[in-house]
C-alpha positions in Angstrom: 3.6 17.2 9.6 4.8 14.6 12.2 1.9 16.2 14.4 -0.9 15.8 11.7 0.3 12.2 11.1 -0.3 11.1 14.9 -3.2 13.7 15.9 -5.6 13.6 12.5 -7.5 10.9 11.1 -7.0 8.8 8.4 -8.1 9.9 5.1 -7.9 7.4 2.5 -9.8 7.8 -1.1 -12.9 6.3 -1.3 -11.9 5.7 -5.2 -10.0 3.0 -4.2 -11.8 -0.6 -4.0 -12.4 -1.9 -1.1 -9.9 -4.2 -0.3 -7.3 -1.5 -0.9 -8.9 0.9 1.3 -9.4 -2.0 3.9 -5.7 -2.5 3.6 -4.2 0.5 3.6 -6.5 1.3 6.8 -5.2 -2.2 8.4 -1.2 -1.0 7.2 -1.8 2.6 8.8 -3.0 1.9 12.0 -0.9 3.8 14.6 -0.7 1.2 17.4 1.5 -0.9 15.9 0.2 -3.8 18.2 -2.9 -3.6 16.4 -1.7 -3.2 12.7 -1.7 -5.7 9.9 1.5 -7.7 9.8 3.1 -6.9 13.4 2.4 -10.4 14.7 2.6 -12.4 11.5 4.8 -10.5 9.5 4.0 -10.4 5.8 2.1 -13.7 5.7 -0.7 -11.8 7.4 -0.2 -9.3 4.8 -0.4 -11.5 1.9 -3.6 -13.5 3.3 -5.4 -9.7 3.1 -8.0 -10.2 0.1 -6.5 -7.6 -1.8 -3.3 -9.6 -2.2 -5.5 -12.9 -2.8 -5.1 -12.4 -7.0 -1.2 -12.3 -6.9 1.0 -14.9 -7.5 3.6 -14.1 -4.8 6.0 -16.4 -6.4 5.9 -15.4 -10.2 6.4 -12.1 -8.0 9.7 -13.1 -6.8 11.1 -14.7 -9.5 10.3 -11.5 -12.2 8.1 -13.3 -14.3 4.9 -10.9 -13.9 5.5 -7.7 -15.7 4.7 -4.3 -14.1 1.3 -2.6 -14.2 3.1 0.9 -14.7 6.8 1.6 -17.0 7.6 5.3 -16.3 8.8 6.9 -19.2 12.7 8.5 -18.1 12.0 11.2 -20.3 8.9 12.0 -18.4 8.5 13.8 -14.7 5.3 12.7 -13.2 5.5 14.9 -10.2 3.4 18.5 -10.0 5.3 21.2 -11.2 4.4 22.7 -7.1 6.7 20.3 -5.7 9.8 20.0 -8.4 
């Protein structure tokens, strides 16, 4: 797996918008010198356009509910990997 991670390319969804798949490509590049948030930290990360709509202090403080409650009586994994 290790090897697939460092020799493959990236795949990312093209079902995502944009701005997701330009983050996740910015988060995931393998020279760390070159990826989003190594010289910056996580300010860089939160200037990224698909962070732009969230209120990073609300954030902090609890006050925005989450998108997604898993049901604990649920299992949301394929059967393949349980």
């Amino acid at each position: 797996m290790f090897q697939n991670i460092v020799s493959n390319p990236l795949k990312i969804p093209n079902n995502l918008t944009t701005d997701a798949q330009d983050l996740l490509w910015k988060l995931l590049v393998k020279n760390q010198k070159e990826r989003i948030g190594y010289w910056e930290g996580i300010k860089e990360i939160k200037r990224h356009a698909f962070c732009a709509s969230v209120n990073f202090e609300k954030l902090k403080s609890k006050q925005i509910p989450p998108p997604f409650v898993p049901d604990i009586n649920e299992t949301y994994f394929d059967n393949d990997y349980l």
